[in-house]
C-alpha positions in Angstrom: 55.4 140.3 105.5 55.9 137.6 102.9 54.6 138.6 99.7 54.9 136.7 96.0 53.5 138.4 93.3 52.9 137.1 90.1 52.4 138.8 87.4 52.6 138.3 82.9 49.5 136.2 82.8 47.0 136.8 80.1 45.0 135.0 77.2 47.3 133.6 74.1 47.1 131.7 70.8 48.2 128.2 71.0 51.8 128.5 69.3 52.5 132.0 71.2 55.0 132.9 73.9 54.7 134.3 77.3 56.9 135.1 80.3 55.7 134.9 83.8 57.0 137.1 86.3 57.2 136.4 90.4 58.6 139.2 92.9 58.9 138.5 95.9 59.2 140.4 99.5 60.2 139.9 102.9 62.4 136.3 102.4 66.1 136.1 101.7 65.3 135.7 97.8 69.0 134.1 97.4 68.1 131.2 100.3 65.2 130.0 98.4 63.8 127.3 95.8 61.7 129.0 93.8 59.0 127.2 91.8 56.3 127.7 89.4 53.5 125.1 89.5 49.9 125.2 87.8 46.4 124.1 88.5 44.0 123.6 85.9 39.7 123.8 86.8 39.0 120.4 88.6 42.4 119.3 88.6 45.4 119.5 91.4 48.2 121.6 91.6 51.1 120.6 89.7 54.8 120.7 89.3 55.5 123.1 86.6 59.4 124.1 86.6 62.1 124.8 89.7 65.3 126.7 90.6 67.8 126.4 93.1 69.5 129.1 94.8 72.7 127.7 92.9 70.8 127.6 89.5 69.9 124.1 89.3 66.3 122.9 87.2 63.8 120.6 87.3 60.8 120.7 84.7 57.7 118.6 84.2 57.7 116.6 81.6 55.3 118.3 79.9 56.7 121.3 79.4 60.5 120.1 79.2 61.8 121.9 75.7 59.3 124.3 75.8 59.7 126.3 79.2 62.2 128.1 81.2 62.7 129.3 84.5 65.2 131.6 85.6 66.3 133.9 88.4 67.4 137.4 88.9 68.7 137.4 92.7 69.4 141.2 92.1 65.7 142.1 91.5 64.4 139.2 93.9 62.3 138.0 90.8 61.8 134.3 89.3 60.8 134.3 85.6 58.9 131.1 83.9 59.6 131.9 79.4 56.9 130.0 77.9 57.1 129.3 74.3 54.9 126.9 72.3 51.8 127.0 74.2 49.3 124.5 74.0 46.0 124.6 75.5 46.7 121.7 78.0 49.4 124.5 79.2 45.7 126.7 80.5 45.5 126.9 84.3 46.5 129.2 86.8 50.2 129.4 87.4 51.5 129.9 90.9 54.6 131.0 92.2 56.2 129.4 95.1 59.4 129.5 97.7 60.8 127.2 100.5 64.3 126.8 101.7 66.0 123.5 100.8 65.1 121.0 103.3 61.8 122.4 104.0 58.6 119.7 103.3 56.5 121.4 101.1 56.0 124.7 99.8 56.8 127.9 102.3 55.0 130.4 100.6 52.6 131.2 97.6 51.6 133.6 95.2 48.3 134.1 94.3 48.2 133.0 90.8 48.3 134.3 87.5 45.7 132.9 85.1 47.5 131.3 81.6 44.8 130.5 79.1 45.6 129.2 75.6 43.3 129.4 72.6 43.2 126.8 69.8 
């Protein structure tokens, strides 16, 4: 039924740009936070950037200046725009969906691997 599906993940230069895409299926996109987070080999998963269904965002500090996340509500799609990649920015970026008072995470993608060369 639920389905998120990530998608834009691929091998860059440190420096580069990327944009991560997340569609999802079978939720009421427009109800949801939506959320990127990451998880690096040997590490746990972590805050990356989130959206409210009103537009509001929170970022790590890492990545604060550097990333973006946005929403299309017409296409049911979250997008995380990367730009200055490091290599501490390599791990496998997941998408994610709850409704607002819900503890937790509702729902995940299955991951999208980011990995930065130096």
């Amino acid at each position: 039924q639920v389905q998120l599906v990530e998608s834009g993940g691929t091998l860059v230069q440190a420096g580069g740009s990327l944009r991560l895409s997340c569609a999802a299926s079978g939720i009421i996109f427009n109800m949801y936070v939506m959320g990127w987070y990451r998880q690096a080999p040997g590490k746990q998963r972590e805050l990356v950037a989130v959206i409210t269904s009103g537009g509001n965002t929170n970022y790590a500090d890492s990545v604060k200046g550097r990333f973006t996340i946005f929403r299309d509500n017409a296409k049911n799609t979250v997008y995380l725009q990367m730009n200055s990649l490091k290599p501490e920015d390599t791990a496998v970026y997941y998408c994610s969906a709850r409704l607002p008072l819900s503890r937790g995470t509702d729902y995940w993608g299955q991951g999208t691997q980011v990995t930065v060369s130096s």
